[in-house]
C-alpha positions as CSV (number, residue, x, y, z in Angstrom):
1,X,72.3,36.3,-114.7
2,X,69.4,36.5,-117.1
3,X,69.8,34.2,-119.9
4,X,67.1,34.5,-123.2
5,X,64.3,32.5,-123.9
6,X,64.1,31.8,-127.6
7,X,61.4,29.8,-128.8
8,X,62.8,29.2,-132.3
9,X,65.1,30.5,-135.4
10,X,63.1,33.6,-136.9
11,X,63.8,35.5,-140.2
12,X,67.3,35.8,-142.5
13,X,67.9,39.2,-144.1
14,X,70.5,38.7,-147.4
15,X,72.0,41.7,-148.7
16,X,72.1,41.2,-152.5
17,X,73.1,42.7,-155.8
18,X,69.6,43.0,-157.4
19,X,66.7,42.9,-155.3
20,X,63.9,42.6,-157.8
21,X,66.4,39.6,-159.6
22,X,66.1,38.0,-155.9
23,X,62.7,38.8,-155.2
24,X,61.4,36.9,-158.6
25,X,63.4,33.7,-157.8
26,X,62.2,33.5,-154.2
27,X,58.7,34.0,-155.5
28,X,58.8,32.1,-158.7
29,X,61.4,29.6,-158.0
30,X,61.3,29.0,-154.0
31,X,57.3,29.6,-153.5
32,X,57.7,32.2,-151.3
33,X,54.9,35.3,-150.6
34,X,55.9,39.5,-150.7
35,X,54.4,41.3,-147.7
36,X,56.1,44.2,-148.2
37,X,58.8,46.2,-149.2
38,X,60.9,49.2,-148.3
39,X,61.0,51.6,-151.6
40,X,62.9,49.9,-154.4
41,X,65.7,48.5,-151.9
42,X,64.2,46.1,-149.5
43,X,61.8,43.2,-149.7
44,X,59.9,41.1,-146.8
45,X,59.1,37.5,-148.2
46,X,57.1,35.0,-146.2
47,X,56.3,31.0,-146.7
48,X,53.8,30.9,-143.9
49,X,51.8,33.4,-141.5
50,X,54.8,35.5,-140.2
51,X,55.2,38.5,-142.2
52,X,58.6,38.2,-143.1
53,X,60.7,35.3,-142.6
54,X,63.2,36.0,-145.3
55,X,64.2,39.9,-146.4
56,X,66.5,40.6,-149.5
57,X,68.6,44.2,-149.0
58,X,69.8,45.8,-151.8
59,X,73.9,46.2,-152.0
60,X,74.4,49.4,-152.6
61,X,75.8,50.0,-156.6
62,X,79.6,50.4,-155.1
63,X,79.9,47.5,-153.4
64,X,82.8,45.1,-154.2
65,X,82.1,42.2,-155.3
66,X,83.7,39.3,-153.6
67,X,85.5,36.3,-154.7
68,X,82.9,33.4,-155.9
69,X,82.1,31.4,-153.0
70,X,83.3,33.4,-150.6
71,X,80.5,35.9,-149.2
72,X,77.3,34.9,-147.8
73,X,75.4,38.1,-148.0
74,X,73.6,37.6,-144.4
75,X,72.8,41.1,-142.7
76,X,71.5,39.8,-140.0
77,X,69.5,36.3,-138.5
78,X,67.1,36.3,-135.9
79,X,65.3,34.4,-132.9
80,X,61.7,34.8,-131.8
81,X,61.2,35.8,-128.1
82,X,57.9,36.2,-126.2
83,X,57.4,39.4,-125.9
84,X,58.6,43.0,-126.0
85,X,59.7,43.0,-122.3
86,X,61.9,40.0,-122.4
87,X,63.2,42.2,-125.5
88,X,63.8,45.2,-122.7
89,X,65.3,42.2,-120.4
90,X,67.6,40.9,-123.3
91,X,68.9,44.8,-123.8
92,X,69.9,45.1,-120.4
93,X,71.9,41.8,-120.1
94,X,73.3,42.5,-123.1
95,X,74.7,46.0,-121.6
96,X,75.6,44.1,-118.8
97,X,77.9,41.7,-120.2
98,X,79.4,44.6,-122.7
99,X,78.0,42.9,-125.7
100,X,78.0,45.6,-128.5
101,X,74.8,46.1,-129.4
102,X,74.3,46.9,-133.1
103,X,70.8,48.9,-133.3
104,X,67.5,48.7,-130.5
105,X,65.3,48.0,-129.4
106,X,62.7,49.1,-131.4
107,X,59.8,48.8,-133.5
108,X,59.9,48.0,-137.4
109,X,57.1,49.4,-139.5
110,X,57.1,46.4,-142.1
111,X,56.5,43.5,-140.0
112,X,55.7,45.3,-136.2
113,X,58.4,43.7,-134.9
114,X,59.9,44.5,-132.2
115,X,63.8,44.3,-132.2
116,X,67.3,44.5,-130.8
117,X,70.6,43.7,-133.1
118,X,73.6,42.5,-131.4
119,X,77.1,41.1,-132.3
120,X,78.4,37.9,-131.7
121,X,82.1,37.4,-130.8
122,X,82.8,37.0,-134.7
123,X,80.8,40.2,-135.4
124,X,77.8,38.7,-137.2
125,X,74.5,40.4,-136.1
126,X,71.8,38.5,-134.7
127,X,68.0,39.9,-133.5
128,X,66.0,38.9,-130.8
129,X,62.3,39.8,-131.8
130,X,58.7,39.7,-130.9
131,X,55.3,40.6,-131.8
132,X,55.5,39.8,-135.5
133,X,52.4,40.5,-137.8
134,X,50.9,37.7,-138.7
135,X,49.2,37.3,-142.1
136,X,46.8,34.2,-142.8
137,X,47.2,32.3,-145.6
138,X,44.1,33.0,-147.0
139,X,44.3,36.9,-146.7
140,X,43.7,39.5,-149.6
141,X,46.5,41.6,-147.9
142,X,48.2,43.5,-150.3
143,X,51.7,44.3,-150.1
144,X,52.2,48.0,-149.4
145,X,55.7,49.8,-150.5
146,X,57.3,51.9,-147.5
147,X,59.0,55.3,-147.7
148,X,62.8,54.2,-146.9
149,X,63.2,57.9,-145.4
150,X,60.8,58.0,-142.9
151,X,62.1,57.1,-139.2
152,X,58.7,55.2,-138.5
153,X,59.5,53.0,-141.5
154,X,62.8,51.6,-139.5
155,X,61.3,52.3,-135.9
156,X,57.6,53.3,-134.7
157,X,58.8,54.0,-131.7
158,X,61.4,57.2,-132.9
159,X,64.6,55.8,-131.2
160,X,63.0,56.7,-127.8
161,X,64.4,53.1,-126.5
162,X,67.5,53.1,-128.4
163,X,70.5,52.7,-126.2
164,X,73.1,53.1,-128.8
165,X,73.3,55.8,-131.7
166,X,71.5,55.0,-134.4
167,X,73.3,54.2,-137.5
168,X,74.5,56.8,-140.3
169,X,71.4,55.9,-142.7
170,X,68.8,56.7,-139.8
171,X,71.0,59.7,-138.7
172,X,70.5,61.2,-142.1
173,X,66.7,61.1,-142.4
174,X,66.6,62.5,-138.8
175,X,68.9,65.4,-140.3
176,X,66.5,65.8,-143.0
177,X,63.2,65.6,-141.1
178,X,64.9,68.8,-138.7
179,X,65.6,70.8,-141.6
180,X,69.4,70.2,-141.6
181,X,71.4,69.9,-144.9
182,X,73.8,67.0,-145.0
């Protein structure tokens, strides 16, 4: 059977309790660069040329705060693959083997990236990517702020290659954009 070919570790998304609290130490504190972020709720950091290799997610105000020590905050961690059709190839092992597969593939908007989010036997989700954006060190790229509730900002390619239902947030702006109340 067809086994991945990841060439290293990629990005970490943390969800945390105050993004622009995080977003200042991981600038100021850890050196790292914003590329972009997603309205007020998500940020893309980078310490070299890929355009994100850390994001910070915004906990939503009602989430329970856990014992100190005991939560990690990690949404998701990722491995870089080659391209977008050994993305395609990963999807379909994965369907073979009956792994549940959490969101994909797709396209990001922030970052280009192509995706697909999977569980691991202990139910953390882990991404297989390609085609990140590069930005040079030396760039005058600016950071830009996406709209959070437009389907392009979470996938370019509209779901067409989804093979799962999209999750509730992404079902909601779909509701929206048709003209449907929620």
């Amino acid at each position: 059977m067809y086994r991945p070919q990841p060439t290293r570790i990629g990005h970490l998304v943390l969800k945390v309790r105050d993004v622009q609290r995080s977003a200042a130490f991981y600038r100021d504190v850890v050196g790292l660069e914003v590329s972009d972020w997603i309205d007020d709720r998500m940020v893309f950091m980078r310490a070299g040329e890929d355009h994100h290799d850390l994001a910070l997610l915004q906990l939503p105000p009602d989430a329970i705060d856990p014992p100190p020590g005991n939560y990690t905050g990690v949404e998701h961690f990722s491995y870089r693959v080659e391209s977008v059709d050994e993305i395609l190839q990963i999807t379909e092992m994965l369907q073979l083997r009956g792994i549940e597969i959490d969101r994909g593939p797709g396209r990001h908007g922030p970052g280009e990236n192509t995706f697909i989010v999977f569980r691991d036997p202990d139910g953390n989700n882990v991404e297989f990517y390609s085609d990140m954006e590069q930005i040079p060190r030396a760039s005058a790229r600016q950071p830009q702020v996406w709209d959070g509730g437009e389907l392009e900002t979470f996938d370019r390619w509209r779901l067409e290659r989804f093979v799962v239902e999209p999750p509730e947030r992404i079902k909601q702006i779909l509701k929206r954009q048709s003209g449907e109340v929620s």
